[in-house]
C-alpha positions in Angstrom: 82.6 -40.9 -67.7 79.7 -39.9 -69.4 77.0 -39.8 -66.9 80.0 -37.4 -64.9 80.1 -35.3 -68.1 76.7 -34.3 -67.6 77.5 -32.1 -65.0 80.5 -30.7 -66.1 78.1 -30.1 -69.1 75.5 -28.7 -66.9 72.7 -30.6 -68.5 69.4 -30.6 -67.6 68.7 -34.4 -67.1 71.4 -36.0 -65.1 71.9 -38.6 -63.6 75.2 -38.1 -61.6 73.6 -35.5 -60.2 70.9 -37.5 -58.6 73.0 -39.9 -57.6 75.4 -37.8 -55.7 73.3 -35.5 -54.0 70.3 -38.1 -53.2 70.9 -37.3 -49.8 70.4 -33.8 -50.1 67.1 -34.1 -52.1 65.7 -36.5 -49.7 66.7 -33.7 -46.7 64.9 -31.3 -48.7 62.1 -33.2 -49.9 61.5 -34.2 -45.9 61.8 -30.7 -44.8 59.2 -29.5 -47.6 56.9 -32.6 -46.3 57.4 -31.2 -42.8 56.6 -27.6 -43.2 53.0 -28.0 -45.3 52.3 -31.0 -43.1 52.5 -28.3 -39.9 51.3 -25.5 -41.1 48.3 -27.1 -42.8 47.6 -28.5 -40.0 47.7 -25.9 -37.7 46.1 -23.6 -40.2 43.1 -25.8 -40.0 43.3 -25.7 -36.3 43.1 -22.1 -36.1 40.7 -21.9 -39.5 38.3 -24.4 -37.6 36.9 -21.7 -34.7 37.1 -18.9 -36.7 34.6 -20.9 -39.2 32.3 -21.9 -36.1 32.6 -18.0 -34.6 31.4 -16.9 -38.0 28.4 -19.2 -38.7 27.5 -18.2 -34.7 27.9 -14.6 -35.6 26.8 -14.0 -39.1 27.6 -10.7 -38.8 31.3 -11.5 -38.1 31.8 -13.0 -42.1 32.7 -9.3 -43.3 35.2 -8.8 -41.1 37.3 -12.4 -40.7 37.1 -13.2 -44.7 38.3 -10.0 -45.5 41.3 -10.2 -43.3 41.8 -14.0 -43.9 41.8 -12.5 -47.7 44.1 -9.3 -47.1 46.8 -11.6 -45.0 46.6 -13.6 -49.0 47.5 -11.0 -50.3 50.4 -9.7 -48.6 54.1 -10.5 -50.5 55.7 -13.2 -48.9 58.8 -10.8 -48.0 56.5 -8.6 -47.0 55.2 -11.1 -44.6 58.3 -12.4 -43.0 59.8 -9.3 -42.7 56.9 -8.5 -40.0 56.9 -11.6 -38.2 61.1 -11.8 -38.1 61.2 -9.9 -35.2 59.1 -12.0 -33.2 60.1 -15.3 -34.4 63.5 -15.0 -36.0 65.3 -16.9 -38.7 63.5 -19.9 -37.6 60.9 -22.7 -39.2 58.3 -21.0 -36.8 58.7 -18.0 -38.8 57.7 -19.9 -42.2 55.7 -22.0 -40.3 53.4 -19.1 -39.2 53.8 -17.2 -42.4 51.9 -20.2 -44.2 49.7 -20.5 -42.0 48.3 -17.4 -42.9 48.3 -17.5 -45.9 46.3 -20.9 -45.4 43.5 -19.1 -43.5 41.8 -17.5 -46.3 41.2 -21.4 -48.4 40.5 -23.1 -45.5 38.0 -20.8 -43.3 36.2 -20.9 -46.9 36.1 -24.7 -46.9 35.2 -25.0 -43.3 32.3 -22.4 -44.0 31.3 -24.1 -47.5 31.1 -27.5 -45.9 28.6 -26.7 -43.1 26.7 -24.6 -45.2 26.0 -28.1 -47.3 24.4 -29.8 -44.3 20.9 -29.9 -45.5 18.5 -27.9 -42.9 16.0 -31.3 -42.4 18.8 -33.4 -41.6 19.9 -30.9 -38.4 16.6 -30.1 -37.4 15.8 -34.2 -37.2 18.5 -34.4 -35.4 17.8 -31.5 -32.8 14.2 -33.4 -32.6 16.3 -36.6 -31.5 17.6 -34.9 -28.6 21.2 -33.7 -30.4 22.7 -30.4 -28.7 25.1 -28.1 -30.3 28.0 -30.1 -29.9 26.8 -33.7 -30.4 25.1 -32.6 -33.8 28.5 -30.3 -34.8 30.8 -33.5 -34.5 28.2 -36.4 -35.4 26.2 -34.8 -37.8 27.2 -32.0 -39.6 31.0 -32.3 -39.7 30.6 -35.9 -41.3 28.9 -34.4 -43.8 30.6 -31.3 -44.3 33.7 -34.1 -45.1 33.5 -33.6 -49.3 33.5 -30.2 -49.2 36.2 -29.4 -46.1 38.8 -32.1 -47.3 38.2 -29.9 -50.9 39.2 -27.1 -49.2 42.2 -29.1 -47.3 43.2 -30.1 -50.5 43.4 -26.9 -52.2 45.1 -25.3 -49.0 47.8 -28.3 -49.0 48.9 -28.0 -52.7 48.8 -24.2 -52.3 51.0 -24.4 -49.3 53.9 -26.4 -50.9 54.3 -24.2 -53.6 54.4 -21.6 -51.3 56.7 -23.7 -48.7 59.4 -22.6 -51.3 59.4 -19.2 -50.6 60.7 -20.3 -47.1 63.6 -20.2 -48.9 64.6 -16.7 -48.2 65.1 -17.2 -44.3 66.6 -20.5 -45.3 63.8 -22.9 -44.1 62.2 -24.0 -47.9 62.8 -27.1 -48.1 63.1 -27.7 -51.9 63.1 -23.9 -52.4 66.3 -24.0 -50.3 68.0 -25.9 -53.6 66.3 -23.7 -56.2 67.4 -20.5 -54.8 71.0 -21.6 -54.2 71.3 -23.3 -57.9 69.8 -19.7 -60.0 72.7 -17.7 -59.0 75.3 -20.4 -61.2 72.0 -21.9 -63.0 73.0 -25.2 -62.2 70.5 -27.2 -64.2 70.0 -30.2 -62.6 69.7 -29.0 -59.4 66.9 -26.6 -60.9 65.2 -29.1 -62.7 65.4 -31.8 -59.7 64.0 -29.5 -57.1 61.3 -28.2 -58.7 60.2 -31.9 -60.0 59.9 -33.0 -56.4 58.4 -29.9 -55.6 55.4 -30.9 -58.0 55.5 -34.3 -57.5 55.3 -33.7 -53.5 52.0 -31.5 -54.2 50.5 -34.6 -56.2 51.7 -37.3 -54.0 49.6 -34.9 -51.1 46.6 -34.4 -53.3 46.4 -38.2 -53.7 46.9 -38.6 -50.3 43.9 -36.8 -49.2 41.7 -37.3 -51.6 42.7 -41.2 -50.4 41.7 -40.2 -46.9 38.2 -38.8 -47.7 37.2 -41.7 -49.9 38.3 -43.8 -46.9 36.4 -41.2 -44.1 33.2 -40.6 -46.6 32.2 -44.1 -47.7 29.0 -43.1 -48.4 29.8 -41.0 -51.3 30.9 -43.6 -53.0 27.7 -46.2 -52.0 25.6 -42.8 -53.8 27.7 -42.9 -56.5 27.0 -46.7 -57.2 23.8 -46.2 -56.6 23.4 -43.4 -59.1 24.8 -45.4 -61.7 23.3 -48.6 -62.0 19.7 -46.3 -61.6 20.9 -44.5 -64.8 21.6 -47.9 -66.1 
C-alpha cells in the first residue's frame, strides 16, 4: 500500500512506478540506444570524407567547418521543421537531424587526429613504399585512434542529450517520457527518464573509451613505460 501511495502522492522516488512501467522504460531506453547508435555512426560516415577532402584541399577548411558549425547552431525545431517535408514524422527525420548536428564535433576530431600523426613517421613510411591509401588506413588512422575516438566520444554523449529533442516528432526515446510527463508533472516519470538518460550517456562514454583502450594498446605500453622511468 505504501509503495502504491507513492504515486498517488506523486513522489519523486518511487518505486511502483518503476515497477509498473519497466516495460516502457526499457522501450524507451532501447529506442534512445538506437537513435545515437545510428546517427553517430552515420555522422562519422559522412564526417570521415569530408575530413579527408579537407586535409586534400586545405583551402576547403573555411568553408566545410563553418557550415558543419552553422548546421550547430540551428534550433532543433528549427531543424526538423526543414527536413519534415522530405522525411516526415519518421526516425529518419531525427536520425538526420542528429547527424548534423554531429558533423561539426566529429569532422573536428577526424581533422585533430590526423593532424597528430607526426610528419617522420609518414614520410618513413612513403620511403617504405606506402601509397595514399595503405599509409591512410595502416599508418595514420591507427594513430589518429586517441584523438578520433575523443571526438566520437564527445559527439556520442552530445547526441543523447540531444536524442531527446526527438521528442517533438515523437521519436526521442527517453525524451518521448519527459515531454509527455511535464504537462501533469508526473515526478517519477520525470525523474526516471532523465536518470537513464544520463546514465545511457555514461554507460556510452565507458563504452568507448573501453573500445580504444582495447584498439590502442600501445597507449597504455607508453603509459607504463612512462611511469616506472619517472620511478
Amino acid at each position: 500500500m505504501a509503495a502504491a501511495n507513492c504515486l498517488v502522492a506523486n513522489d519523486w522516488i518511487c518505486g511502483e512506478y518503476l515497477r509498473t512501467r519497466a516495460q516502457e522504460l526499457t522501450d524507451a531506453t532501447l529506442q534512445h540506444a538506437g537513435i545515437t547508435a545510428a546517427s553517430v555512426l552515420l555522422g562519422l560516415a559522412v564526417a570521415f570524407p569530408l575530413a579527408l577532402l579537407v586535409r586534400a584541399r586545405p583551402r576547403l577548411a573555411g568553408p566545410v567547418l563553418g557550415l558543419t558549425t552553422l548546421l550547430y547552431t540551428v534550433p532543433s525545431l528549427a531543424m526538423f521543421s526543414l527536413l519534415l517535408p522530405f522525411l516526415g514524422l519518421s526516425s529518419a527525420l531525427v536520425v538526420t537531424g542528429l547527424v548534423l548536428y554531429s558533423l561539426t564535433i566529429l569532422v573536428r576530431g577526424v581533422l585533430a587526429g590526423l593532424a597528430a600523426v607526426p610528419a617522420e613517421t609518414r614520410e618513413a613510411a612513403r620511403g617504405m613504399g606506402y601509397g595514399a591509401g595503405r599509409l591512410l588506413w595502416e599508418v595514420e588512422l591507427p594513430l589518429a585512434l586517441p584523438a578520433l575516438m575523443a571526438g566520437i566520444r564527445m559527439a556520442t554523449v552530445s547526441t543523447v542529450a540531444l536524442t531527446t529533442v526527438g521528442s517533438l516528432v515523437g521519436r526521442g526515446g527517453l525524451g518521448n517520457l519527459i515531454e509527455d510527463a511535464l504537462p501533469t508533472f508526473f515526478k517519477a516519470q520525470v525523474l526516471a527518464a532523465s536518470v537513464l538518460c544520463v546514465l545511457l550517456a555514461v554507460a556510452a562514454d565507458l563504452l568507448l573509451l573501453g573500445l580504444q583502450r582495447l584498439l590502442t594498446p600501445w597507449t597504455r605500453v607508453r603509459a607504463a613505460a612512462g611511469r616506472t622511468g619517472g620511478a
